[in-house]
C-alpha positions as CSV (number, residue, x, y, z in Angstrom):
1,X,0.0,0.0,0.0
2,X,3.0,2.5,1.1
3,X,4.6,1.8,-1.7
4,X,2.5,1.4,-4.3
5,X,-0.3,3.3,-3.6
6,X,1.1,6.5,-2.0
7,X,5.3,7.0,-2.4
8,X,4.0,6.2,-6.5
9,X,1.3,8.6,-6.3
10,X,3.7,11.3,-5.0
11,X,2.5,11.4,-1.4
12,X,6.4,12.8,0.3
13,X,5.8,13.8,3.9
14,X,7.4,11.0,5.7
15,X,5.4,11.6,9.2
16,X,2.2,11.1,6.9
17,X,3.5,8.0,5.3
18,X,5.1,6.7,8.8
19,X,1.7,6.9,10.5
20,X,-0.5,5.2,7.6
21,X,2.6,2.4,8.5
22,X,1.2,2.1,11.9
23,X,-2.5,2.4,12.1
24,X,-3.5,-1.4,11.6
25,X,-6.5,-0.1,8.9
26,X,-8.1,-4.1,8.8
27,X,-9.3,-3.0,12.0
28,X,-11.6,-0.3,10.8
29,X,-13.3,-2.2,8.3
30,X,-15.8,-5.5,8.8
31,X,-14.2,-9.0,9.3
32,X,-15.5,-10.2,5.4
33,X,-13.7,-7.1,4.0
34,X,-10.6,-6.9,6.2
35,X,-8.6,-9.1,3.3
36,X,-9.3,-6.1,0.6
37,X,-8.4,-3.8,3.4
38,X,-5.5,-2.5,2.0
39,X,-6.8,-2.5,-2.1
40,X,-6.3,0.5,-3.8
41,X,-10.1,1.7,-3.0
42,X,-12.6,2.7,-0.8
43,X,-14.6,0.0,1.3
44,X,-18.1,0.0,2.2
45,X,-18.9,0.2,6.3
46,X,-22.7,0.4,6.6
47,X,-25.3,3.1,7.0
48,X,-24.2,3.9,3.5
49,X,-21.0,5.1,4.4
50,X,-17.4,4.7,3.0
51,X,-13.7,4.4,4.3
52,X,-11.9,6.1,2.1
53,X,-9.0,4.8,-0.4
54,X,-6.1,4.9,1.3
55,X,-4.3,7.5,-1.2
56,X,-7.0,9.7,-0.3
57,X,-6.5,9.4,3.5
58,X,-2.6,10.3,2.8
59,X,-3.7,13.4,0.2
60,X,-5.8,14.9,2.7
61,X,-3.7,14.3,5.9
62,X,-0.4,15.5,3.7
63,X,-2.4,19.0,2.6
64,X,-2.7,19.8,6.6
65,X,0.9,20.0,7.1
66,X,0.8,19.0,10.6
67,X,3.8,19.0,12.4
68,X,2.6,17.5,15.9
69,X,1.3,19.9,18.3
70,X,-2.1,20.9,16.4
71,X,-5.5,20.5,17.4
72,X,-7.7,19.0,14.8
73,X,-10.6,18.6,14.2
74,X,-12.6,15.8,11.9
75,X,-15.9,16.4,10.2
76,X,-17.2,12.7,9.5
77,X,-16.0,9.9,11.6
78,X,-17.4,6.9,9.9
79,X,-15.1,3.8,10.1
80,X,-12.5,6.3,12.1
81,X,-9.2,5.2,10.6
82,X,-9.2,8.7,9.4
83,X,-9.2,10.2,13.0
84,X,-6.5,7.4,13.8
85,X,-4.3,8.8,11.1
86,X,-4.6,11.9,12.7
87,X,-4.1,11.1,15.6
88,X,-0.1,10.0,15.0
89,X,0.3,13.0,13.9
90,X,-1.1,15.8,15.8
91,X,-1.7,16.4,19.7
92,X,-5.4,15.9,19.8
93,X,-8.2,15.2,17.4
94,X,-12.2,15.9,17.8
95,X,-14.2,14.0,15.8
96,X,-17.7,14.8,15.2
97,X,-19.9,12.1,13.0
98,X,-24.0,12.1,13.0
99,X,-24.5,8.4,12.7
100,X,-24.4,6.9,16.3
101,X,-23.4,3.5,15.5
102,X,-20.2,4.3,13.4
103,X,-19.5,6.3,16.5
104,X,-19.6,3.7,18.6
105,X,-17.7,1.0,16.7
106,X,-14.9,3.4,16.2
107,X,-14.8,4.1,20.0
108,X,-14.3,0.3,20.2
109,X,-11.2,0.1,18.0
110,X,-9.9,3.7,19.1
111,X,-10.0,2.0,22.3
112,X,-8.3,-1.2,21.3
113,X,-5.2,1.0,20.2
114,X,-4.8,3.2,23.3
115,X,-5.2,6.0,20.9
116,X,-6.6,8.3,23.5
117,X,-5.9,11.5,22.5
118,X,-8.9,11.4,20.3
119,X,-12.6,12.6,21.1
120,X,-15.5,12.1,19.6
121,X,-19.1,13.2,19.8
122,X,-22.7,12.6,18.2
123,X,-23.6,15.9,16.1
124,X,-24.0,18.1,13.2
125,X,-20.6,17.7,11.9
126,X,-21.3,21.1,9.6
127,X,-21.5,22.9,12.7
128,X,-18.1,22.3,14.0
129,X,-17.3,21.8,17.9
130,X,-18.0,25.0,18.9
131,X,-17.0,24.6,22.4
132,X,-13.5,23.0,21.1
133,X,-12.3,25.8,18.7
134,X,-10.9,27.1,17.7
135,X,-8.8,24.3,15.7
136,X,-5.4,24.6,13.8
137,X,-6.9,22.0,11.2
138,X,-10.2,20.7,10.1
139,X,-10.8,17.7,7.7
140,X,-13.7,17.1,6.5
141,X,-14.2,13.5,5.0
142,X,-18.1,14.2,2.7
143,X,-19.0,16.2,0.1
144,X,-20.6,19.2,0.4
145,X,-22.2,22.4,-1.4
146,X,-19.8,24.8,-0.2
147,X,-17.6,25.3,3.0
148,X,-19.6,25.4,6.0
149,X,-19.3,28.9,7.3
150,X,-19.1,27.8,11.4
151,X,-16.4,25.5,9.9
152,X,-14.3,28.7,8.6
153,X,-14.7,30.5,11.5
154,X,-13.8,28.0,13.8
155,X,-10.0,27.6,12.0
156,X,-7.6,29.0,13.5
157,X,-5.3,31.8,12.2
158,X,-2.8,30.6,10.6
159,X,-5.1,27.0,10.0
160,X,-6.0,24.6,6.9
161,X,-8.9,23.2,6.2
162,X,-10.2,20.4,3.7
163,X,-13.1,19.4,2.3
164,X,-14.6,18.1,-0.9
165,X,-17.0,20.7,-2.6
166,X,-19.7,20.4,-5.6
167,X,-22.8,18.4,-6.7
168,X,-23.7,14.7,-4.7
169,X,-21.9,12.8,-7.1
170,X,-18.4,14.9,-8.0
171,X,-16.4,17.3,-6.1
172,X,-12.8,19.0,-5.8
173,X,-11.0,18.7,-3.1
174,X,-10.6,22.4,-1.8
175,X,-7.5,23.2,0.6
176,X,-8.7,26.7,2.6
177,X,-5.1,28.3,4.1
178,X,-6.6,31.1,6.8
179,X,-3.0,33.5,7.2
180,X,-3.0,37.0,8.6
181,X,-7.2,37.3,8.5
182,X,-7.5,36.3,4.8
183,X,-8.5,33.1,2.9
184,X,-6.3,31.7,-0.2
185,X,-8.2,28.5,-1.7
186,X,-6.2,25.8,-3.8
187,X,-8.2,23.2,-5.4
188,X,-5.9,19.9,-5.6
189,X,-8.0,16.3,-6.9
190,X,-11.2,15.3,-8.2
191,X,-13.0,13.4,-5.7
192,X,-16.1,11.4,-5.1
193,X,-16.9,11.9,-1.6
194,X,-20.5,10.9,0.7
195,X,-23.2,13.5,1.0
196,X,-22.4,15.9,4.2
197,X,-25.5,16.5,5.9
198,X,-26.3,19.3,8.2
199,X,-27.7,22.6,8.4
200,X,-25.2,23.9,6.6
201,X,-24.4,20.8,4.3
202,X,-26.8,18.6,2.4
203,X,-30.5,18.4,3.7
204,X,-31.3,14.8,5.1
């Protein structure tokens, strides 16, 4: 997967590739599907949700640029290798994902790894974690409309954010840099991300 998969692909931060090493991602997915675990594409995990391919993961977690003491926060749990990822990387991760079960499954294996410097909670992901911010990196892991505005005003200054942005079946993966009170936004991959629901996403 490391090999193939990301170093060919151009993925070059070594912290990035050194982490998606470690996280065992079999463990995120369901015990008929943990052989295709690490197959170049994304897996399905119930509640019509995705894991994402693992060049995808290592795209989106390279375009952060974390370099260990951040604060991050994750807009979609679902299987929660994502959040794992993230959390080898960074000092703390919140993780906010609507569908209580995926919640609670990924607690389970979070749990199973000692990887306790992640949180998670039952919400609105398009909201943000108010409470939390603000946050020197979000991640958003489904495909919206448009950026979320509590999302943007929760990122720090300097901060990155990423999300996928378009229709429900094709977006582009937007990178938002907030520096000195202004926004730059680079658009780097075609993507095919799930619907983000929310009052400031998709409607249910």
């Amino acid at each position: 997967m490391i090999e193939q998969q990301l170093i060919r692909r151009g993925i070059k931060d070594q912290r990035v590739l050194d982490a998606m090493r470690q996280v065992p991602r079999h463990l995120f997915v369901e015990d008929a599907l943990q052989a295709h675990a690490y197959g170049d594409f994304p897996l399905p995990i119930g509640s019509g949700q995705t894991i994402s391919q693992p060049y995808i993961v290592a795209l989106m977690t390279e375009a952060l640029h974390l370099k260990g003491p951040e604060k991050v926060l994750e807009i979609g749990t679902g299987s929660g290798y994502q959040a794992a990822v993230l959390s080898r990387l960074c000092q703390r991760v919140y993780t906010v994902e609507r569908i209580d079960i995926l919640v609670g499954r990924a607690r389970k294996v979070f749990d199973r790894l000692r990887y306790h410097n992640i949180v998670s909670r039952i919400d609105d992901g398009t909201v943000g974690w108010p409470a939390e911010a603000p946050f020197d990196a979000i991640m958003v892991t489904a495909g919206g409309p448009h950026i979320p505005q509590p999302l943007l005003a929760q990122l720090a200054d300097p901060g990155r954010l990423i999300i996928p942005v378009g229709s429900q079946g094709l977006q582009e993966l937007q990178v938002v840099e907030k520096k000195g009170g202004t926004l730059s936004v680079a658009v780097i991959e075609q993507v095919r991300f799930v619907d983000l629901i929310g009052a400031h996403g998709w409607p249910i």
